[in-house]
N, CA, C and O atoms as a GROMACS GRO file, in nm:
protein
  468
    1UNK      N    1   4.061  12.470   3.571
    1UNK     CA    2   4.098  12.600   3.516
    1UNK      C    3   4.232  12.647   3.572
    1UNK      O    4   4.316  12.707   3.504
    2UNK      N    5   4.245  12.618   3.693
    2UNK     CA    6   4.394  12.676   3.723
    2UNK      C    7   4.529  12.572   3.699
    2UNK      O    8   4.647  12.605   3.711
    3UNK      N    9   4.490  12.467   3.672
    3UNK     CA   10   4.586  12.356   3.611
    3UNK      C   11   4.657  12.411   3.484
    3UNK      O   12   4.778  12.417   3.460
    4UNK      N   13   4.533  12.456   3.396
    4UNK     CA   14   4.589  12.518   3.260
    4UNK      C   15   4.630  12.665   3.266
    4UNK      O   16   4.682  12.727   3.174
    5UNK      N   17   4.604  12.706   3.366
    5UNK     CA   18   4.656  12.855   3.365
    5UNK      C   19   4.802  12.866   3.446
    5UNK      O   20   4.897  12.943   3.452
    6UNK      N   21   4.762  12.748   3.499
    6UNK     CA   22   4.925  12.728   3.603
    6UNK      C   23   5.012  12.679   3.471
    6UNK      O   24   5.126  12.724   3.460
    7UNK      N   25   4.980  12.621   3.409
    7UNK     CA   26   5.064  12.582   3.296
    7UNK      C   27   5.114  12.625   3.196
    7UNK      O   28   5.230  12.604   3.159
    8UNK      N   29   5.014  12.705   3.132
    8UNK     CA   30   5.040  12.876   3.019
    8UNK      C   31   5.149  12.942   3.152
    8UNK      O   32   5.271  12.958   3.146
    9UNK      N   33   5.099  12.958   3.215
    9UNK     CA   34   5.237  13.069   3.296
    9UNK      C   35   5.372  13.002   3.280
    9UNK      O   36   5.466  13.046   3.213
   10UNK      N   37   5.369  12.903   3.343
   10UNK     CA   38   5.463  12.830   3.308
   10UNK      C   39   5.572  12.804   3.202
   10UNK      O   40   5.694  12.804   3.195
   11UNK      N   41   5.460  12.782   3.119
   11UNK     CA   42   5.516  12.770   2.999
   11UNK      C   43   5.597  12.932   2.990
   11UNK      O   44   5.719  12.945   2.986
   12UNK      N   45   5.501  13.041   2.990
   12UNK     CA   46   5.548  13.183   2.967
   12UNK      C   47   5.698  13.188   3.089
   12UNK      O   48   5.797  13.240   3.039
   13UNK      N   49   5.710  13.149   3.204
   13UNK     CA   50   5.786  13.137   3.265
   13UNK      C   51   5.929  13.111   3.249
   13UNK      O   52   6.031  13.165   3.292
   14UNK      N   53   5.896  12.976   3.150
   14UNK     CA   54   6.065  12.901   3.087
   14UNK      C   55   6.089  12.936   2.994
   14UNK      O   56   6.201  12.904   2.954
   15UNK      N   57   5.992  13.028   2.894
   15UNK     CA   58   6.030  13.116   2.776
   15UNK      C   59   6.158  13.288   2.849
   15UNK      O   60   6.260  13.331   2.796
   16UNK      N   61   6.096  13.330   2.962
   16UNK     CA   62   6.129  13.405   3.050
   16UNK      C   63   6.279  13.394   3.100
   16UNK      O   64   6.370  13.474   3.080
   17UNK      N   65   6.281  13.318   3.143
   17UNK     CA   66   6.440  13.202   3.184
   17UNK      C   67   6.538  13.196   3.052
   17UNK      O   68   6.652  13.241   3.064
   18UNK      N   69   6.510  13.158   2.969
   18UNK     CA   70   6.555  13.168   2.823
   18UNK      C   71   6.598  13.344   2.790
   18UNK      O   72   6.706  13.400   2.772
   19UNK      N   73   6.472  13.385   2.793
   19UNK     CA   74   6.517  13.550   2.788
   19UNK      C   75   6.670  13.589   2.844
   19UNK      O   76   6.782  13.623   2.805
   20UNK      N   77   6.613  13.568   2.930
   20UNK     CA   78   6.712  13.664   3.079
   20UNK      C   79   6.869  13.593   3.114
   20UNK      O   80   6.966  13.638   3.175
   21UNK      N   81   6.842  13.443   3.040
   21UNK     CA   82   6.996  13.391   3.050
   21UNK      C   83   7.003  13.309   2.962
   21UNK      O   84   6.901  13.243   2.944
   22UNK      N   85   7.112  13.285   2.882
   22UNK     CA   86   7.170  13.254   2.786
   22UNK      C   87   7.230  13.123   2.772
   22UNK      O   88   7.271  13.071   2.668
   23UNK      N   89   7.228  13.067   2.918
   23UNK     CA   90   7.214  12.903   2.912
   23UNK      C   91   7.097  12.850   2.880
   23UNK      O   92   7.096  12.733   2.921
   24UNK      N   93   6.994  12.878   2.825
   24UNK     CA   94   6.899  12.810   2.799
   24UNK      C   95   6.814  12.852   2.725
   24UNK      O   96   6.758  12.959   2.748
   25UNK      N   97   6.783  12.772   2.610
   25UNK     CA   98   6.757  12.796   2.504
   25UNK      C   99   6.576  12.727   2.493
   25UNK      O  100   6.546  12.610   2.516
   26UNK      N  101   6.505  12.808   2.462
   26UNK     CA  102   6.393  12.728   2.391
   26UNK      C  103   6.338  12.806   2.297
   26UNK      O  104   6.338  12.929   2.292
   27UNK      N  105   6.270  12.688   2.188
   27UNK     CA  106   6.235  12.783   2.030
   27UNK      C  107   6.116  12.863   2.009
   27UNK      O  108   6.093  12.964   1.942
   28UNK      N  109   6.031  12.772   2.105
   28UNK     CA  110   5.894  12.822   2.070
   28UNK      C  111   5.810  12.852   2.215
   28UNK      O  112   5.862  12.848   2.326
   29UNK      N  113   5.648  12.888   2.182
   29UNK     CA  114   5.590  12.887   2.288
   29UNK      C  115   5.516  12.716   2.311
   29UNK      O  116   5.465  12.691   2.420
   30UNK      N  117   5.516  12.619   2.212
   30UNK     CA  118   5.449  12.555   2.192
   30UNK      C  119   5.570  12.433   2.283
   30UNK      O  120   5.542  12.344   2.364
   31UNK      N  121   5.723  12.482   2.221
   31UNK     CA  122   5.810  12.384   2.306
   31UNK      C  123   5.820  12.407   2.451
   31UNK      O  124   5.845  12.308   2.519
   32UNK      N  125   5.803  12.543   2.523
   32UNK     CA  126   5.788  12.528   2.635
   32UNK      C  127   5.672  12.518   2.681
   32UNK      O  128   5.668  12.509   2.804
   33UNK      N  129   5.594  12.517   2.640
   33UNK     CA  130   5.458  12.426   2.703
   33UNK      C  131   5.497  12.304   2.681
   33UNK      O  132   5.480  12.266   2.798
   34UNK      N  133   5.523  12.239   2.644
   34UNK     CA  134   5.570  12.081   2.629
   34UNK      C  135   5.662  12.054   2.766
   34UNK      O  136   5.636  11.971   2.854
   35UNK      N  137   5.805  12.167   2.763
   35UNK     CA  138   5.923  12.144   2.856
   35UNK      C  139   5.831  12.171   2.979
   35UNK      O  140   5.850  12.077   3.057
   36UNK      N  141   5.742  12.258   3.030
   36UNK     CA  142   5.692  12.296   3.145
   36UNK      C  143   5.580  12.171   3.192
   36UNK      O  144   5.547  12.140   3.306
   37UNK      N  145   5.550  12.130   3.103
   37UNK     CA  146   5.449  11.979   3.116
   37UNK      C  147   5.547  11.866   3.177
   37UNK      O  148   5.510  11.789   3.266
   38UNK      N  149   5.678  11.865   3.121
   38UNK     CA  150   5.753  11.762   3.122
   38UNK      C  151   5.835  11.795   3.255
   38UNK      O  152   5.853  11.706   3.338
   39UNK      N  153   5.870  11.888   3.269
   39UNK     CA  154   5.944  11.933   3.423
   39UNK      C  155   5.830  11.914   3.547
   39UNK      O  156   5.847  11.863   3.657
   40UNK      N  157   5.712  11.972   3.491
   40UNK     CA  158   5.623  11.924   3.592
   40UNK      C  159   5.591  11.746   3.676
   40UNK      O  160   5.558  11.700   3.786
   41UNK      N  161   5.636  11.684   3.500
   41UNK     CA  162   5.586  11.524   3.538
   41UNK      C  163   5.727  11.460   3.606
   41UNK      O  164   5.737  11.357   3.672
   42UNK      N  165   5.844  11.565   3.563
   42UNK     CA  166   5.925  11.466   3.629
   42UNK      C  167   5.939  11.531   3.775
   42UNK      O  168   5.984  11.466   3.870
   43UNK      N  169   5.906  11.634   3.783
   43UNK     CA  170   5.900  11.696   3.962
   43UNK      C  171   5.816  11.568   4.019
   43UNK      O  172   5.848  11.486   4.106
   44UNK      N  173   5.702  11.580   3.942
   44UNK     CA  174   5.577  11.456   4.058
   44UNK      C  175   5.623  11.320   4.040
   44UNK      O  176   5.554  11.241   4.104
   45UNK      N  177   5.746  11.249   3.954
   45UNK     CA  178   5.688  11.128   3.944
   45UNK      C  179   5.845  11.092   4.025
   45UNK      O  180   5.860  11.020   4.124
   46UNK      N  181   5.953  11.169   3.945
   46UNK     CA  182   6.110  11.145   4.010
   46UNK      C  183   6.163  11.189   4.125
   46UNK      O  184   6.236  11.131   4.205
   47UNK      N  185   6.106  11.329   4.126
   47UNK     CA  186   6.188  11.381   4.245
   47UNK      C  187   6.145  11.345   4.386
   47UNK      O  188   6.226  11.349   4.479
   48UNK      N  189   6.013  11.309   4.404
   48UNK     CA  190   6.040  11.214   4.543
   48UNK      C  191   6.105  11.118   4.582
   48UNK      O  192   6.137  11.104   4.701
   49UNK      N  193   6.145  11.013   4.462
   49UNK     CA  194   6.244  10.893   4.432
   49UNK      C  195   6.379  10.948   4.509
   49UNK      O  196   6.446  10.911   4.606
   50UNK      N  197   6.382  11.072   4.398
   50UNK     CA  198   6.574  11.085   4.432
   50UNK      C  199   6.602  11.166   4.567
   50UNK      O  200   6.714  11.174   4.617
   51UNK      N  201   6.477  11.229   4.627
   51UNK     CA  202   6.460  11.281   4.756
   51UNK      C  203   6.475  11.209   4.828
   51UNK      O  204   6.571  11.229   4.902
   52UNK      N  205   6.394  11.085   4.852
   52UNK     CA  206   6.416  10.971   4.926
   52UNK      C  207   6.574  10.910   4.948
   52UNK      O  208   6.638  10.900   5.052
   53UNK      N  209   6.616  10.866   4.785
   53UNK     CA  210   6.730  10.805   4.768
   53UNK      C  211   6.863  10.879   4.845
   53UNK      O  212   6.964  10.826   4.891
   54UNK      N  213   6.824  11.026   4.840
   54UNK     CA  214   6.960  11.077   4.881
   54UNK      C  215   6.916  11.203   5.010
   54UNK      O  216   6.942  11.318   5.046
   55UNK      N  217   6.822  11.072   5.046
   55UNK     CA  218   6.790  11.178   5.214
   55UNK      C  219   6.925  11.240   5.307
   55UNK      O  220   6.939  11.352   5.358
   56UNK      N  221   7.042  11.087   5.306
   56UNK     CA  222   7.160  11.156   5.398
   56UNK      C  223   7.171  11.208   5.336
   56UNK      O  224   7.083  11.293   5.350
   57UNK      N  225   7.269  11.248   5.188
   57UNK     CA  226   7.320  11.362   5.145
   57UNK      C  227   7.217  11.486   5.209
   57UNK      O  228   7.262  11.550   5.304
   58UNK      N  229   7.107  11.512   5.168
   58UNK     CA  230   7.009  11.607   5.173
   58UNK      C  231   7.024  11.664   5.325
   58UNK      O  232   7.060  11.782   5.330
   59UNK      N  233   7.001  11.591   5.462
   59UNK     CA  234   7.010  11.594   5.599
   59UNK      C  235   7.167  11.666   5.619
   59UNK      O  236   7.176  11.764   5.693
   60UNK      N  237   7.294  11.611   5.545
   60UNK     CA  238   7.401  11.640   5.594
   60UNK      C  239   7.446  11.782   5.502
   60UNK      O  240   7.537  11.860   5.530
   61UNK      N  241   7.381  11.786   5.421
   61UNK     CA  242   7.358  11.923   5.351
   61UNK      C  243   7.266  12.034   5.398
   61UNK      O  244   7.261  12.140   5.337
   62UNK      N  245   7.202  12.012   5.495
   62UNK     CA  246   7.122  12.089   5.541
   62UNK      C  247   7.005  12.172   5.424
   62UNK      O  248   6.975  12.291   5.415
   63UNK      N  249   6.964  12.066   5.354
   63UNK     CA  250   6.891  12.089   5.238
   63UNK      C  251   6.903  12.133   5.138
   63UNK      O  252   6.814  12.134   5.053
   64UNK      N  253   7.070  12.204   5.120
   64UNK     CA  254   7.135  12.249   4.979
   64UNK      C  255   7.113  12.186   4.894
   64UNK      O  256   7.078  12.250   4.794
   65UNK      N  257   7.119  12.004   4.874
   65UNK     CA  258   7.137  11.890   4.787
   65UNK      C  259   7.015  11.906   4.681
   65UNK      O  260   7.009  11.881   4.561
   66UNK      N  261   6.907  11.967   4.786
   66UNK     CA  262   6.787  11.983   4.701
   66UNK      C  263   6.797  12.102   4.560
   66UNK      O  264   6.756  12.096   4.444
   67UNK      N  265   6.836  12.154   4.601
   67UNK     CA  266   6.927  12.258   4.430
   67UNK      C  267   6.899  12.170   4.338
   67UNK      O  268   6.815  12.165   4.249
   68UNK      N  269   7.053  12.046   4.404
   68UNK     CA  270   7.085  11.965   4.253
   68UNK      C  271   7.008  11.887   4.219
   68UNK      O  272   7.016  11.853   4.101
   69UNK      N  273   6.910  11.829   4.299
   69UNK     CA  274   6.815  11.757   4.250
   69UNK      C  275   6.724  11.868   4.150
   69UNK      O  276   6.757  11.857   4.032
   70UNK      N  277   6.665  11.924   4.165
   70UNK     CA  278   6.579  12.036   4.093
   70UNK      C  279   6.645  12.056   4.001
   70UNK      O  280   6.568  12.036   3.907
   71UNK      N  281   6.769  12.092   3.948
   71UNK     CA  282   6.867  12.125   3.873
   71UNK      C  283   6.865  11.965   3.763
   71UNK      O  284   6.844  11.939   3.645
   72UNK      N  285   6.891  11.907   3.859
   72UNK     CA  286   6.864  11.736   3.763
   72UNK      C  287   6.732  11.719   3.679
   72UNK      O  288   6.726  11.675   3.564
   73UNK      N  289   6.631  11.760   3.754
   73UNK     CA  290   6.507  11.765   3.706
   73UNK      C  291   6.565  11.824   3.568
   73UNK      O  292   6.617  11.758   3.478
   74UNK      N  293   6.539  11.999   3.572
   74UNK     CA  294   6.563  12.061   3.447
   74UNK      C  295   6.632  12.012   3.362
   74UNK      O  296   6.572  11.976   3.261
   75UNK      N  297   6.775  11.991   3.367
   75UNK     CA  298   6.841  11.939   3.282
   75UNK      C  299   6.798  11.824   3.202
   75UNK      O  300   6.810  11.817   3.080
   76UNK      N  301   6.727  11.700   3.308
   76UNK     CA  302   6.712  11.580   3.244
   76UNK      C  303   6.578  11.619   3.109
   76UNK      O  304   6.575  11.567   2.998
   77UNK      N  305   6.472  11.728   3.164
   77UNK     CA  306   6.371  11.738   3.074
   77UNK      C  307   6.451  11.813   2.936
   77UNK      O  308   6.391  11.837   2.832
   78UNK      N  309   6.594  11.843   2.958
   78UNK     CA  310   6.563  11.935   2.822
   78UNK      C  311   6.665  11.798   2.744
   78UNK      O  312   6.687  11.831   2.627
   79UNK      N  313   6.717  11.690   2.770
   79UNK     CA  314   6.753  11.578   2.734
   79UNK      C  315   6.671  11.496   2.659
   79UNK      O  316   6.702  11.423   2.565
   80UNK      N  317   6.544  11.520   2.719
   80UNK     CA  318   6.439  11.407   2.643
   80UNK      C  319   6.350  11.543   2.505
   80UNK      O  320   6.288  11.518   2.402
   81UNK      N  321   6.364  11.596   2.530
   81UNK     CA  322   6.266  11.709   2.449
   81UNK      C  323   6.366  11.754   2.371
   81UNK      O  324   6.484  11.762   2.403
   82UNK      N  325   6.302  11.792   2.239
   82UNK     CA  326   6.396  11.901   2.094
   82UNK      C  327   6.297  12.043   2.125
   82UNK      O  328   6.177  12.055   2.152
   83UNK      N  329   6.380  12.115   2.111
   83UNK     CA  330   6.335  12.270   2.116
   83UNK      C  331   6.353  12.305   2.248
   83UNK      O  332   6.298  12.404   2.296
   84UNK      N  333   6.419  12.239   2.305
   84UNK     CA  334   6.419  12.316   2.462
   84UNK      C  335   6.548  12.247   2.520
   84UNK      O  336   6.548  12.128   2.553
   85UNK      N  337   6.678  12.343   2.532
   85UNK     CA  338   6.781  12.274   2.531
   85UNK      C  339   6.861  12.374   2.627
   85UNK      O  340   6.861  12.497   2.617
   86UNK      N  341   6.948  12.276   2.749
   86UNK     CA  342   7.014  12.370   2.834
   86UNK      C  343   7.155  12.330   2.846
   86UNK      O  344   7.179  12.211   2.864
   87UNK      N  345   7.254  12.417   2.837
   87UNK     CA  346   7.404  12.429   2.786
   87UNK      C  347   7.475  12.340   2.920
   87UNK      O  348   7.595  12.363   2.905
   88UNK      N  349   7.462  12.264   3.023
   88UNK     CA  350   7.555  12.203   3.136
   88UNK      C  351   7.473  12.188   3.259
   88UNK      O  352   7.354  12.217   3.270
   89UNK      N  353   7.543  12.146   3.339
   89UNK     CA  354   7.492  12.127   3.440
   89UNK      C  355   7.484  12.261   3.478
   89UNK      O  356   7.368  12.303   3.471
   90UNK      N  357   7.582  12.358   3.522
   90UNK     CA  358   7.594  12.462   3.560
   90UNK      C  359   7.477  12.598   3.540
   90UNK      O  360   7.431  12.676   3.622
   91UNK      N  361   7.453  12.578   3.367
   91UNK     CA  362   7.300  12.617   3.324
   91UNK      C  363   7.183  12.574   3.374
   91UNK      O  364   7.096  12.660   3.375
   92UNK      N  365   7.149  12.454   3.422
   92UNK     CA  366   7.100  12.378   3.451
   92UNK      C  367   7.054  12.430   3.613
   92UNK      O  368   6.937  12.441   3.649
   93UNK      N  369   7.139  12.451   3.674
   93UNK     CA  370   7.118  12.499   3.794
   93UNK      C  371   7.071  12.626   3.814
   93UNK      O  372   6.970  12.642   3.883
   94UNK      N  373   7.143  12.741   3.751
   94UNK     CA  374   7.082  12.881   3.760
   94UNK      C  375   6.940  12.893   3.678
   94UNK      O  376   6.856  12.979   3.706
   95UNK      N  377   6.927  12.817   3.599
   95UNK     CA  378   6.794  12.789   3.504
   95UNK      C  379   6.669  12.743   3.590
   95UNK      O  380   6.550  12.769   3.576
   96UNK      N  381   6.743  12.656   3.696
   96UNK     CA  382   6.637  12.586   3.730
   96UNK      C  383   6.565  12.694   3.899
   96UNK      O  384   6.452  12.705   3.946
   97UNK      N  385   6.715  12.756   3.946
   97UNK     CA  386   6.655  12.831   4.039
   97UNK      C  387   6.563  12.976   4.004
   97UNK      O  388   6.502  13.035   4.092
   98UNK      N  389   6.565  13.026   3.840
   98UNK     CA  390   6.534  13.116   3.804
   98UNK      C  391   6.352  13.087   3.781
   98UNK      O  392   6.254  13.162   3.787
   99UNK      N  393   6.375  12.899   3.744
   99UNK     CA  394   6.226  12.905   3.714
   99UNK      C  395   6.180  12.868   3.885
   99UNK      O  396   6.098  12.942   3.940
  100UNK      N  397   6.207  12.813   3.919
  100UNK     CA  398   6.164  12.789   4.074
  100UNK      C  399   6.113  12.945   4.123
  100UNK      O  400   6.011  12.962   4.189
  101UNK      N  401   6.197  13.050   4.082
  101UNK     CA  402   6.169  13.110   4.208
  101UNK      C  403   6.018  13.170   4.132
  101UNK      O  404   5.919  13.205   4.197
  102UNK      N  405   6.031  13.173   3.983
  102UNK     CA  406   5.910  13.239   3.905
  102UNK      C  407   5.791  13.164   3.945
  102UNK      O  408   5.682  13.219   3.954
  103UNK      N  409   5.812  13.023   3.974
  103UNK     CA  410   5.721  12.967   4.001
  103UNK      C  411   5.641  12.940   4.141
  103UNK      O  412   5.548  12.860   4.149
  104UNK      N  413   5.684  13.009   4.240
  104UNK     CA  414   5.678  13.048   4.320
  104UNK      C  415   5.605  13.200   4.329
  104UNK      O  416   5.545  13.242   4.428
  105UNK      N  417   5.624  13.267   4.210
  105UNK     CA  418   5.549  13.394   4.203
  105UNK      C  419   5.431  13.343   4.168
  105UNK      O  420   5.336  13.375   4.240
  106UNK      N  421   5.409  13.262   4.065
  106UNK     CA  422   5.317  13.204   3.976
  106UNK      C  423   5.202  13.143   4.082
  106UNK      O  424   5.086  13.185   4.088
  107UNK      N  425   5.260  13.033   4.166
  107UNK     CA  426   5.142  13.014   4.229
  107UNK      C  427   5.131  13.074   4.346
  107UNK      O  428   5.058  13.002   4.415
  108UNK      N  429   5.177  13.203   4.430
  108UNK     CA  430   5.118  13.283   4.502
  108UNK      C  431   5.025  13.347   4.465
  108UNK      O  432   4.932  13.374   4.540
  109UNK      N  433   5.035  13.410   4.256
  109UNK     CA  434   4.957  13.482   4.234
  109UNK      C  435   4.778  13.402   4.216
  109UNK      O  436   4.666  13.442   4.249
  110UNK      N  437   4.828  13.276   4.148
  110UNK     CA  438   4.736  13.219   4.165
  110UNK      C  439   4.663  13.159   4.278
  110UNK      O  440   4.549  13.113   4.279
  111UNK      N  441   4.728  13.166   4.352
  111UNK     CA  442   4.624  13.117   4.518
  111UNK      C  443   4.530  13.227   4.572
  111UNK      O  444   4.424  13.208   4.631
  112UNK      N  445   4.596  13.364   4.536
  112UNK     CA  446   4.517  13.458   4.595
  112UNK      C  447   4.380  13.527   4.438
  112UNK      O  448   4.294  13.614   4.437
  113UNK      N  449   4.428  13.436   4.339
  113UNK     CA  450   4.297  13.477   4.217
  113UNK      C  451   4.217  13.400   4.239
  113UNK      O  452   4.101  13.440   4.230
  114UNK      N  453   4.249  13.204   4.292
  114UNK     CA  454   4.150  13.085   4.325
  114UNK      C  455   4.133  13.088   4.482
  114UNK      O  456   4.159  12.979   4.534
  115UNK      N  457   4.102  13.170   4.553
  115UNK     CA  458   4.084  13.142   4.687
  115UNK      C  459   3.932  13.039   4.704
  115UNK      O  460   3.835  13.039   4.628
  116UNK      N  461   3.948  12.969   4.809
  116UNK     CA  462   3.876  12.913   4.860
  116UNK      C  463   3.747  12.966   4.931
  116UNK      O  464   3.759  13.026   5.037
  117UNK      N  465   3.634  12.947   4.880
  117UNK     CA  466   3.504  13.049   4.948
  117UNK      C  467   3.448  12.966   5.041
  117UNK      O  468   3.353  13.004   5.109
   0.00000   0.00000   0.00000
């Protein structure tokens, strides 16, 4: 139950992002449930890869590097998907810290609705 509710938010989340800035575009509610599925799979399946791959950068950045990776994420999902499309890298980045930080609201709110009994 909180998989799919983490995911409707979500989805409502990158519709949100779209709102509020103008680099990023999506059409529907149905395409960002798709883009929020797809950012999710490439968070779990890539971004440990490219975490790994570019640990010095990351270490000698003092963890800034991690932005652009996250930023890569977003961008690359709205590459593979129609209806959910983001204007540069540059979009790409403020897009991606806008949904990060929502998502970060998202599952605080949800940790304290699923607490552990």
């Amino acid at each position: 139950m909180k998989l799919i509710l983490k995911w409707l938010l979500s989805g409502a989340a990158l519709l949100f992002v779209a709102y509020i800035y103008s680099g990023v575009q999506v059409q529907s509610f149905g395409a960002a449930l798709v883009a929020a599925a797809v950012i999710g799979l490439f968070n779990v399946v890539l971004r440990p890869v490219l975490v790994l791959l570019t640990l010095p950068v990351t270490i000698l950045t003092l963890g800034l590097f991690l932005f652009i990776i996250n930023a890569l994420m977003f961008w690359a999902a709205s590459g593979v998907l129609q209806g959910f499309q983001v204007n540069g890298f540059a979009a790409a980045l403020i897009g991606s810290l806008i949904y990060s930080a929502l998502g970060l609201v998202i599952e605080s709110a949800l940790g304290g609705l699923f607490t552990k009994s």
